[in-house]
DRENLODREN-663292 format. One line per field, with one value per residue: residue number from 0; residue in three letters; x, y, z of N, C-alpha, C in turn. Coordinates in Angstrom, 2 decimals. Each point is the difference from the previous one (the first is absolute). Example, Ala and Ser with C-alpha at 12.3 -4.5 7.8 and 13.67 -1.06 7.14 Angstrom:
// DRENLODREN-663292
i <- c(0,1) $
aa <- c(ALA,SER) $
n.xx <- c(13.19,-0.35) $
n.yy <- c(-5.69,1.05) $
n.zz <- c(7.80,-0.72) $
ca.xx <- c(-0.89,0.82) $
ca.yy <- c(1.19,1.19) $
ca.zz <- c(0.00,0.06) $
c.xx <- c(0.90,-0.77) $
c.yy <- c(1.20,1.09) $
c.zz <- c(0.00,0.73) $
// end
This chain:
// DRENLODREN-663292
i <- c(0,1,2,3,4,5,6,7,8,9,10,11,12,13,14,15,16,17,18,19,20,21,22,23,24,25,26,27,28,29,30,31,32,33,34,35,36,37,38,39,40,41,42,43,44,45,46,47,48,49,50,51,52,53,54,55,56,57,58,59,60,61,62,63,64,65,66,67,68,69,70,71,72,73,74,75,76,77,78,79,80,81,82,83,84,85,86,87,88,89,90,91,92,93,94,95,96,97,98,99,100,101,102,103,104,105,106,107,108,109,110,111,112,113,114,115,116,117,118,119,120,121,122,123,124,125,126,127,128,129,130,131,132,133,134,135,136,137,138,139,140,141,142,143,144,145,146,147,148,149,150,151,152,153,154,155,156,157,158,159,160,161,162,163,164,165,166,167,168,169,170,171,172,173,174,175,176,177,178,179,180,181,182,183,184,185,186,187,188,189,190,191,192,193,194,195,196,197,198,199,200,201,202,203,204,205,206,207,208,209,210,211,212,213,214,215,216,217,218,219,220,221,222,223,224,225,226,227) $
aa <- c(UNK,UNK,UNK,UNK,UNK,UNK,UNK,UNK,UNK,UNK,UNK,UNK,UNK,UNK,UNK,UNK,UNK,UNK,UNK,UNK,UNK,UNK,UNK,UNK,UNK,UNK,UNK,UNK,UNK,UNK,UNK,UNK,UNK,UNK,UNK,UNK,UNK,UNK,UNK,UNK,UNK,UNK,UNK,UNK,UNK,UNK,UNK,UNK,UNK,UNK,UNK,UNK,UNK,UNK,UNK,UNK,UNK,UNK,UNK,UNK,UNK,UNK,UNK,UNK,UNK,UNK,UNK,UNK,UNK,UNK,UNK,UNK,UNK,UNK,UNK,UNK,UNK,UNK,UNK,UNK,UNK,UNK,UNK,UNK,UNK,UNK,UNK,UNK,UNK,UNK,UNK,UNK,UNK,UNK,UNK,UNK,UNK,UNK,UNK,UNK,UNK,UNK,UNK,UNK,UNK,UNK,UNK,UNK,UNK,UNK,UNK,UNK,UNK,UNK,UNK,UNK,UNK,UNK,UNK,UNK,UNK,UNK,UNK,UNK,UNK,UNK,UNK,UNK,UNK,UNK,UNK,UNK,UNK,UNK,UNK,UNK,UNK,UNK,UNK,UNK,UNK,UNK,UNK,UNK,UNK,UNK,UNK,UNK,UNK,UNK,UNK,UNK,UNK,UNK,UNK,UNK,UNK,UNK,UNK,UNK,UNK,UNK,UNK,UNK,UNK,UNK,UNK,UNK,UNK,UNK,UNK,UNK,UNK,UNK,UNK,UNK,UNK,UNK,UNK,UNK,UNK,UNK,UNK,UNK,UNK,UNK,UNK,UNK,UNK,UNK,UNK,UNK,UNK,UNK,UNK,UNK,UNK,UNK,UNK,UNK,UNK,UNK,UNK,UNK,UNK,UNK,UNK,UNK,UNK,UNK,UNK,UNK,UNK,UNK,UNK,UNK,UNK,UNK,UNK,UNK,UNK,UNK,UNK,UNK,UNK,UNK,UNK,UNK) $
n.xx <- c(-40.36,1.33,-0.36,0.71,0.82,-1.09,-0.01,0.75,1.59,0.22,1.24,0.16,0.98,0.49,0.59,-1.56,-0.44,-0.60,0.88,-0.62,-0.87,0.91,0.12,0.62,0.96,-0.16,0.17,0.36,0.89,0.16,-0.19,0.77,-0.14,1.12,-0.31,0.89,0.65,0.99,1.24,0.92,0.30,1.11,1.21,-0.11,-0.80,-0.78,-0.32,0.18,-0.47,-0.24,-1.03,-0.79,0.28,0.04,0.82,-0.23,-0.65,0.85,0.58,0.29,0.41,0.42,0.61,0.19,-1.01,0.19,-0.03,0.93,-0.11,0.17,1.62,0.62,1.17,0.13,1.18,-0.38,-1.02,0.09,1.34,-0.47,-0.63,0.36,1.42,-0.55,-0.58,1.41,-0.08,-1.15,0.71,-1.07,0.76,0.49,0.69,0.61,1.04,-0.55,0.74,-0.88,-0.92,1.26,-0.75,0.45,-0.13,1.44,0.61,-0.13,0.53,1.67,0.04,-0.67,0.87,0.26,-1.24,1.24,-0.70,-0.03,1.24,-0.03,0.87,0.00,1.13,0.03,1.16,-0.93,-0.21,-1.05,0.89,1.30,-1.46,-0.04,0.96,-0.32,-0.63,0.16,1.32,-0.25,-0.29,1.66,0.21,1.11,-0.35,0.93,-0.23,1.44,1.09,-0.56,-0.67,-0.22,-0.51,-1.16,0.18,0.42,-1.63,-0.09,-0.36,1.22,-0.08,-0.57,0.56,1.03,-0.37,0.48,1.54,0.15,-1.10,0.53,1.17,-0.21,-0.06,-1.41,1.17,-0.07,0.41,0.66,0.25,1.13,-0.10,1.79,-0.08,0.15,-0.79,-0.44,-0.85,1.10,0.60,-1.00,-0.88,1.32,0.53,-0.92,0.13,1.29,-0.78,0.41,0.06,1.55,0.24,1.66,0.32,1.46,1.09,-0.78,0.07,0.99,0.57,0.22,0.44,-0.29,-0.13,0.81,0.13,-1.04,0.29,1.59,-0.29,-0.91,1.46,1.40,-0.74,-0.57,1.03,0.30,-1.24,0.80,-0.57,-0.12,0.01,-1.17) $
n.yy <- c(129.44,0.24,-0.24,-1.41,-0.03,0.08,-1.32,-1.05,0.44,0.51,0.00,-0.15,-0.74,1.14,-0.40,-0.31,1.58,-0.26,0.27,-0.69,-0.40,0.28,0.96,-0.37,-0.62,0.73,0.53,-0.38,-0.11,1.39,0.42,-0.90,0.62,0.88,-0.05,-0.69,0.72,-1.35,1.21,-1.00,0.40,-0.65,0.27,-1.28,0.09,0.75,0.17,-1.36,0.59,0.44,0.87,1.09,1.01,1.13,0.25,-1.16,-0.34,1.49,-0.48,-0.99,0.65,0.61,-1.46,0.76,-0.33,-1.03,-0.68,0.62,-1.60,0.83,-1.08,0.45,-0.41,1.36,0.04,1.13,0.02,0.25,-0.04,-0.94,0.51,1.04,-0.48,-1.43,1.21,1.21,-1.24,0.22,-0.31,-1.13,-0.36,-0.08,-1.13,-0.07,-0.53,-0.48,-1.39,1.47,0.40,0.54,0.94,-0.97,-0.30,0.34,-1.00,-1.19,0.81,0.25,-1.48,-0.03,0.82,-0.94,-0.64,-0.97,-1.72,-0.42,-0.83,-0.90,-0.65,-1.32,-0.85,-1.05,0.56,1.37,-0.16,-0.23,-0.39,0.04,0.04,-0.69,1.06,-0.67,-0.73,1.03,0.26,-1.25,0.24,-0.26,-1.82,0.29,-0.76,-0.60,-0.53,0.69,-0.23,1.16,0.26,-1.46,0.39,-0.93,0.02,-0.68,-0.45,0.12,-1.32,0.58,1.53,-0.90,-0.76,0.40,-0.21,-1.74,0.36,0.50,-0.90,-1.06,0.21,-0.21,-0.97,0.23,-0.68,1.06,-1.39,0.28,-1.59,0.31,-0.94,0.01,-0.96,-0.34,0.85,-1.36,-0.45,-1.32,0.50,1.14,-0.97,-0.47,1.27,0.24,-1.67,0.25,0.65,-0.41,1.69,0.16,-0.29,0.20,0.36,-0.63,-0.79,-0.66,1.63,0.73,-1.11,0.09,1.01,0.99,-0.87,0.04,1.26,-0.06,-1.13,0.26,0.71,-0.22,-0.81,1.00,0.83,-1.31,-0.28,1.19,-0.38,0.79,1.05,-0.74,1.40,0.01) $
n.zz <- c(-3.47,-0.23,-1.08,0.04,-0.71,-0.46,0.43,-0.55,0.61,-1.84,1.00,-0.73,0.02,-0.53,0.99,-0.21,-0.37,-1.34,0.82,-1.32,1.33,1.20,-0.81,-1.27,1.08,0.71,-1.03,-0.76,0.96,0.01,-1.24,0.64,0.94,-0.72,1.29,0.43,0.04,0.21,0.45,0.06,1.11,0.11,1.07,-0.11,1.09,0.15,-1.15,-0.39,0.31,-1.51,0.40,0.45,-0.47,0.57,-0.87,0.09,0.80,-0.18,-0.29,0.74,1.17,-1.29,-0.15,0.84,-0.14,-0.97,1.53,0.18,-0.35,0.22,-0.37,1.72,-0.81,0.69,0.61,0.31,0.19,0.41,-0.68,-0.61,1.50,0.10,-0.72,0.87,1.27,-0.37,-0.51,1.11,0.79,0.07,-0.19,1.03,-0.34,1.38,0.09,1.22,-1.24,-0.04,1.45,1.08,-0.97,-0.24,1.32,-0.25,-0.89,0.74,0.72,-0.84,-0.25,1.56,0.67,-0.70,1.10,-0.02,-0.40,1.46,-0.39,0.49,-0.52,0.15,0.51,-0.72,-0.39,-0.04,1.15,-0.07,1.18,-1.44,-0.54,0.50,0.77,-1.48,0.65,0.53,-0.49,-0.60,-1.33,-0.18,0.26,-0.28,-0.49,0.54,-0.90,-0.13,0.38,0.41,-0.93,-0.47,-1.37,0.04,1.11,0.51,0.34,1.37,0.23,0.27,-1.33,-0.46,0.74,-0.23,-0.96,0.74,0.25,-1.29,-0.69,1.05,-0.20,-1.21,0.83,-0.87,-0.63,-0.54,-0.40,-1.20,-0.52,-0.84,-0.83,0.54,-1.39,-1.66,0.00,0.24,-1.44,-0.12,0.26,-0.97,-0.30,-0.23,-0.62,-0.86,0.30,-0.41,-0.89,-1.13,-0.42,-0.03,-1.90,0.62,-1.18,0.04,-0.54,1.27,-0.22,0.16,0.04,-0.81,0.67,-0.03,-1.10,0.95,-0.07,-1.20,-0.64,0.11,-0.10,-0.78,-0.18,0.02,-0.47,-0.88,-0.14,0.22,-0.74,-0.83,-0.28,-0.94,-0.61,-1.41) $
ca.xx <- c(1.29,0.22,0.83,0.77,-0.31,-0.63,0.97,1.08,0.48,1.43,1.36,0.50,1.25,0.68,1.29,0.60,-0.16,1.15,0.72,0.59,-1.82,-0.93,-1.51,-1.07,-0.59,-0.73,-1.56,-0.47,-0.46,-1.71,-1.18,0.21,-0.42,0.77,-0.13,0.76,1.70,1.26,1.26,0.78,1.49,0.64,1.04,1.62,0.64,-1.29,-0.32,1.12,-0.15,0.08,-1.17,-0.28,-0.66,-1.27,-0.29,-0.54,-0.93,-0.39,-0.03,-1.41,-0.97,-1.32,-0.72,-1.27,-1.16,0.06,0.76,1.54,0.44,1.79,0.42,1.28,1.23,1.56,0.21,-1.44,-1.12,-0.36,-0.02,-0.44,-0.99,-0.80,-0.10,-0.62,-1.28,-0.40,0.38,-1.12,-0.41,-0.74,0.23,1.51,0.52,1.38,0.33,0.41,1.25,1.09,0.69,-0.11,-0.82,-1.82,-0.90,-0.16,-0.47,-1.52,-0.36,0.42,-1.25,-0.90,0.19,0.55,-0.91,-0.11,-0.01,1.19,0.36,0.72,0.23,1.02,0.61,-0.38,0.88,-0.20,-1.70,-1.28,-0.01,0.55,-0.25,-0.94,-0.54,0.06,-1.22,-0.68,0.37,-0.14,-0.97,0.47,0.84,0.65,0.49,1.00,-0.42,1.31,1.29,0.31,1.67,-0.35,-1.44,0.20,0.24,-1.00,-0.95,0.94,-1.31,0.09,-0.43,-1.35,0.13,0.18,-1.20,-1.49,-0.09,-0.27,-0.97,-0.39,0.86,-0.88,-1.86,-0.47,0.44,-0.01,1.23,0.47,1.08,0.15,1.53,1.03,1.23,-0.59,-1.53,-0.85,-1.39,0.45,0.56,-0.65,-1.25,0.36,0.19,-1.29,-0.06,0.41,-0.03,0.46,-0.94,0.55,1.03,0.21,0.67,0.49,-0.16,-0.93,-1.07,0.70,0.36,-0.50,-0.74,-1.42,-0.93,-0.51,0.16,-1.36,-0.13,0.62,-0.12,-1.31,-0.22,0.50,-1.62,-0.58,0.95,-0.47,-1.36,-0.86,-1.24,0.50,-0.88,-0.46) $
ca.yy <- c(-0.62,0.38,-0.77,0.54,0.14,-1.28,-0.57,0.23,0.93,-0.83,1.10,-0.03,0.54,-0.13,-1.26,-1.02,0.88,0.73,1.19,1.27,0.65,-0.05,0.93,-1.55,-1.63,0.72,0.39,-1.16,-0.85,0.70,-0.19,-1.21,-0.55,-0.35,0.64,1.07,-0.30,-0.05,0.26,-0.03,1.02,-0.67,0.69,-0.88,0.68,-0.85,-1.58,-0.09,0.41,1.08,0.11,1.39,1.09,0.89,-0.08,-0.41,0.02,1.48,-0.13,-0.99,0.55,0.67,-1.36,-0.72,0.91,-1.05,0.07,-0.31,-0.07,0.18,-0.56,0.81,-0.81,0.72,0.88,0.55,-0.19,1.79,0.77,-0.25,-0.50,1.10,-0.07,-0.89,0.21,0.66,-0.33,-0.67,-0.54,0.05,-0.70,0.09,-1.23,-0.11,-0.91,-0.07,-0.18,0.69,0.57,-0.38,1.16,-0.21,1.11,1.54,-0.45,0.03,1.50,0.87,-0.17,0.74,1.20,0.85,0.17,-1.73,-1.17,-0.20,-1.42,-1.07,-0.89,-0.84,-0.82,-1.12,-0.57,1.00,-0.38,0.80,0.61,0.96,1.17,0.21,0.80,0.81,-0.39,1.26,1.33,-0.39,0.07,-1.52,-0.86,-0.74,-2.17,-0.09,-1.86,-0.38,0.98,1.18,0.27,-0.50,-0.82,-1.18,-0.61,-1.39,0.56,-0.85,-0.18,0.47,0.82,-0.09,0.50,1.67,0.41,0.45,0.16,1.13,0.04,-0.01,1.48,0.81,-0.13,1.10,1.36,-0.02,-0.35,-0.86,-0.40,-0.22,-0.52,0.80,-0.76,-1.23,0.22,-0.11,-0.18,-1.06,0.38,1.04,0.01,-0.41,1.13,0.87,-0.41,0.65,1.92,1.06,0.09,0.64,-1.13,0.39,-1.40,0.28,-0.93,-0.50,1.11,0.33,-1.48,-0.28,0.93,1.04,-0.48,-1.05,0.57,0.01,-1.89,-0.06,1.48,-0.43,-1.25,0.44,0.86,-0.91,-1.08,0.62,-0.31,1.21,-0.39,0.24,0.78,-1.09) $
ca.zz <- c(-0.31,-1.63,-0.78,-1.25,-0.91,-0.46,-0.68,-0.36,-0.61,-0.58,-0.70,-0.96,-0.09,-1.23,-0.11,-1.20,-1.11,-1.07,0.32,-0.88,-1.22,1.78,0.09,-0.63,0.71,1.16,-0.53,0.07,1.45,0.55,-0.53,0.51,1.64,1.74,0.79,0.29,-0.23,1.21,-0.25,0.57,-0.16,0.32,-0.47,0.35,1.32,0.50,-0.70,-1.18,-1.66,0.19,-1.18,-0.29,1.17,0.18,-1.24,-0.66,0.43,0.21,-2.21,-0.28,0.39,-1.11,-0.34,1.01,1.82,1.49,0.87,-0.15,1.10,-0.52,0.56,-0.60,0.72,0.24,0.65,0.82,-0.90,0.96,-0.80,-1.42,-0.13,-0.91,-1.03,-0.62,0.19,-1.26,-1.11,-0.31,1.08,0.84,1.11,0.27,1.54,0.61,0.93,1.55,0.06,-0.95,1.02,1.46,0.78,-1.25,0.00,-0.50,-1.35,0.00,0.32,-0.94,-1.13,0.08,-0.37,-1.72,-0.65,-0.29,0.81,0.79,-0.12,0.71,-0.57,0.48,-1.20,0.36,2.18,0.96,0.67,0.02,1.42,0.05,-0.44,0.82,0.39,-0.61,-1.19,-0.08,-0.88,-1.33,-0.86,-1.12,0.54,-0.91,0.38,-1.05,-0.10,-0.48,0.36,-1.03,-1.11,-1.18,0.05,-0.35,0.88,0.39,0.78,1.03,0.46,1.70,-0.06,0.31,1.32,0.18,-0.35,0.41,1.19,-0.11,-0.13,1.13,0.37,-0.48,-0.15,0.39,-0.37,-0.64,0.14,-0.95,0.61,-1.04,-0.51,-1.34,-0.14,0.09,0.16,-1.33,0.21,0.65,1.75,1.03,0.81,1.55,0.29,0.03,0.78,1.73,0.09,-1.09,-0.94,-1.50,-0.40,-1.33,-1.12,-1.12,-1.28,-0.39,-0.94,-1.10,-0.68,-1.60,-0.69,0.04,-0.54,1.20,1.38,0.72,0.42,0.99,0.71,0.75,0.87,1.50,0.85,0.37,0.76,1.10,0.78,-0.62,-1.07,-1.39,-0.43,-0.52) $
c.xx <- c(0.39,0.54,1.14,-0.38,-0.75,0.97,-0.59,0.57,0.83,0.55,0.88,1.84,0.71,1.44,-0.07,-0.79,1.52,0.43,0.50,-1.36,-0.72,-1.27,-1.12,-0.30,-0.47,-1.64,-0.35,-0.86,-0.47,-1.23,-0.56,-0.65,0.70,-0.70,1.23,1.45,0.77,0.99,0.62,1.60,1.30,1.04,1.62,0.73,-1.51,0.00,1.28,-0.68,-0.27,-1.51,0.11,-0.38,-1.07,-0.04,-0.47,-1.38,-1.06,-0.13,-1.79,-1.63,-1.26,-0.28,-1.23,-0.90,0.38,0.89,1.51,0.50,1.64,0.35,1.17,0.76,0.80,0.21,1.64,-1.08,-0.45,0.54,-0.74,-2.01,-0.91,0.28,-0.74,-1.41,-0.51,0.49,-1.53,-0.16,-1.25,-0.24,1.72,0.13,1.29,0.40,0.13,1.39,1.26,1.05,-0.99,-1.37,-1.62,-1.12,-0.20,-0.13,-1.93,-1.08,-0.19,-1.22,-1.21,-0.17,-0.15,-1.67,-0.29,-0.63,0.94,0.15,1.08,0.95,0.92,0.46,-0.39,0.21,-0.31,-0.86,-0.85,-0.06,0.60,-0.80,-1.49,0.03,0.23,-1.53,-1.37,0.08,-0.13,-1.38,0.09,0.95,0.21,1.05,1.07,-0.40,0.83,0.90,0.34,1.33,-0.61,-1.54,0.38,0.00,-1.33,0.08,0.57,-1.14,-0.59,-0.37,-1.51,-0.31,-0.06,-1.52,-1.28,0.05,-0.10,-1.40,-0.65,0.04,-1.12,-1.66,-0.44,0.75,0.06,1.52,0.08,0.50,0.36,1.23,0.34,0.52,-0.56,-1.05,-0.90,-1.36,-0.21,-0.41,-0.05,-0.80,0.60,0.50,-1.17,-1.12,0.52,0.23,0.19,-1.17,0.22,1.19,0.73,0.38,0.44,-0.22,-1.24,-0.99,1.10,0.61,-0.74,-0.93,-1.27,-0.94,-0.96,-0.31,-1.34,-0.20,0.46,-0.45,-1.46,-0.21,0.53,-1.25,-0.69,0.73,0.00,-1.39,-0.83,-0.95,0.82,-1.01,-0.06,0.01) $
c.yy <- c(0.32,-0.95,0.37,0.04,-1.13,-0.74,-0.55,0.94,-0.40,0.81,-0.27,0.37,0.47,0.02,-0.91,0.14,0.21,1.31,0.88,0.60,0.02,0.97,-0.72,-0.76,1.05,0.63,-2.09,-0.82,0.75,-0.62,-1.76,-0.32,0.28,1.20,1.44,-0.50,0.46,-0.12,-0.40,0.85,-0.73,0.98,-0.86,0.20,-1.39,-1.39,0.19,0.47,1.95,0.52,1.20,0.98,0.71,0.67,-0.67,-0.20,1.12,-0.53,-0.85,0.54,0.41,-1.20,-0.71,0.60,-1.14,0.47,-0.37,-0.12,-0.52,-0.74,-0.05,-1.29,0.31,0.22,0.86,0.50,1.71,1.22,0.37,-0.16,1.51,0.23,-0.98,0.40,0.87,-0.24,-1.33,-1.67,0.06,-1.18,-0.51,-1.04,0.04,-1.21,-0.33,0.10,1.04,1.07,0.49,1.06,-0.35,1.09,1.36,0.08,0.12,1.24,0.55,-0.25,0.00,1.77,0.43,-0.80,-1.31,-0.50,-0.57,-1.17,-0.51,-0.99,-0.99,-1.09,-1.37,-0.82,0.72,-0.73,1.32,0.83,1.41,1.08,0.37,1.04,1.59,0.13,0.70,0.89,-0.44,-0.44,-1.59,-0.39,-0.67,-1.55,0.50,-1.29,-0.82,0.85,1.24,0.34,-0.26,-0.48,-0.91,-1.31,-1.04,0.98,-0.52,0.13,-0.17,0.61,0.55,0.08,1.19,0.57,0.33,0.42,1.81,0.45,0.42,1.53,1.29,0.03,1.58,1.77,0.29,0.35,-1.16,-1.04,-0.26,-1.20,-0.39,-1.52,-1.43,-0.23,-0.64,-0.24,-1.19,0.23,1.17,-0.78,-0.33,1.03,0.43,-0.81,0.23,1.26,0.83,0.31,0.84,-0.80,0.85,-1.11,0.67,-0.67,-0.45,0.55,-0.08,-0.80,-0.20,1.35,1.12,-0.96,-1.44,0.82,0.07,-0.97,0.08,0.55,-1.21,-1.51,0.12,0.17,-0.92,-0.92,0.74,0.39,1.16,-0.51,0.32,0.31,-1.16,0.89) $
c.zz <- c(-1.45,-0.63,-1.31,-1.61,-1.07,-1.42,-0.97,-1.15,-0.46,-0.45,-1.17,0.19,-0.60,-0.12,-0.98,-1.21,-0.96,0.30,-1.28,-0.48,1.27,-0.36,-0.52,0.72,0.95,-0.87,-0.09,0.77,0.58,-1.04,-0.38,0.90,1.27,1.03,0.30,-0.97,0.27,-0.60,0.57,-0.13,0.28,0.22,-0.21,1.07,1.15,-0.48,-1.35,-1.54,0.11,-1.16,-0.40,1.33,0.06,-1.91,-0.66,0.48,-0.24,-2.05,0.47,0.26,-0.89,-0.65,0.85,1.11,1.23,0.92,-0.07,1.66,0.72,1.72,0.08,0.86,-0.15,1.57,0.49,-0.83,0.52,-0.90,-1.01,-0.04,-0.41,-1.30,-1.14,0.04,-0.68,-1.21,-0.52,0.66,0.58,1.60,0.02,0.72,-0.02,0.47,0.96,0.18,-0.49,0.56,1.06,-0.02,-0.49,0.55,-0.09,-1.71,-0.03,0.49,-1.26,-1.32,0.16,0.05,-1.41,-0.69,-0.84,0.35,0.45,-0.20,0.77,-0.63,0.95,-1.21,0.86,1.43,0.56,0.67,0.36,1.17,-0.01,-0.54,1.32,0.75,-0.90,-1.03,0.75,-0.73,-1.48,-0.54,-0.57,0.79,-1.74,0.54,-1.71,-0.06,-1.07,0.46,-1.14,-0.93,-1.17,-0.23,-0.83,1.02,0.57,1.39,1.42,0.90,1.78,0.49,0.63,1.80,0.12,-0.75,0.94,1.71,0.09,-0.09,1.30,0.82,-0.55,0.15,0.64,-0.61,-1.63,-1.24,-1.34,0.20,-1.25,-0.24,-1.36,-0.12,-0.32,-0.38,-1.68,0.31,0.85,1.72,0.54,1.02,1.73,0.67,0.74,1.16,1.64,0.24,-0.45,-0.76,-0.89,0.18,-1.15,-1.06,-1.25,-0.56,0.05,-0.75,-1.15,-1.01,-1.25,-0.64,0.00,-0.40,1.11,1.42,1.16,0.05,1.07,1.40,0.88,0.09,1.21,0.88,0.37,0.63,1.59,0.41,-0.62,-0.96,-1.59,-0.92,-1.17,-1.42) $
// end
């Protein structure tokens, strides 16, 4: 039987990085603790706000070895998915909700050699990705309505968590979630299945000089071991 990836994993967001020094807060929160790090893409079309593209990501890339694990809320999300894969992408999530072909999306980022990601938004239920959770590596839980960080955690969520869990037994399969996420209220996450958490503010909020505090009460609040 295979498993996934040994947890816990902390993505780091940088939505809520100083956007005038992103190469700084990305070397940073790598040499911090974070596991992987997560981009989020927004285009004002999908979700109400608007971030960056496959440029910038392709600028970040020489700040870090970690995993970039890029999160796209656009659509259609199909145009734009070899330019994010050659711009240093290592894992790619889509939206169920973003259009009618997902599974030819989810084909396309495995073709170009990605980790395949899944993403739903909070009102999505878990049924809708199900006969799609063969072809993916990552189930991304939006665990606030996408657009803005900052947002209080919506604690319904967790259903969906763990009915994915369920969905996933035996495979080898991320379940990651986006939204909310502190040292507070990982553990109920990580309790119904999750075993990568991303967090903005909750890493980024007061500064580089807290990021590995930060960074490793999330880890322990989610059940990890905190190096000494």
């Amino acid at each position: 039987m295979t498993t996934r990836t040994a947890g816990p994993i902390i993505s780091p967001s940088i939505l809520a990085a100083d956007f005038a020094a992103l190469g700084q807060e990305v070397r940073a929160v790598s040499e911090a603790g974070a596991d992987w790090i997560h981009l989020d893409v927004m285009d004002g079309h999908f979700v109400p706000n608007i971030t960056f593209g496959p440029d910038v990501v392709k600028a970040l890339r020489p700040h870090s070895a970690k995993v970039f694990d890029v999160h796209l809320m656009i659509a259609p999300a199909d145009p734009y998915l070899a330019a994010f894969a050659e711009a240093g992408a290592d894992a790619i999530s889509v939206h169920v909700e973003a259009g009618p072909h997902i599974h030819r999306s989810l084909q396309t980022i495995r073709t170009l050699g990605k980790r395949v990601g899944i993403a739903l938004n909070p009102g999505t239920p878990a049924s809708a990705i199900e006969p799609l959770i063969d072809m993916v590596d990552l189930v991304l839980v939006m665990t606030v309505n996408p657009g803005f960080g900052g947002q209080s955690f919506i604690p319904s969520t967790l259903e969906t968590i763990a009915r994915i869990k369920a969905m996933t037994a035996g495979r080898a399969i991320d379940i990651e979630v986006d939204g909310g996420i502190t040292a507070e209220n990982v553990g109920l996450a990580a309790a119904a299945g999750a075993n990568a958490f991303v967090a903005g503010s909750a890493v980024f909020k007061g500064g580089p000089a807290g990021y590995a505090e930060r960074i490793a009460a999330i880890r322990a609040g989610a059940g990890g071991t905190v190096a000494c």
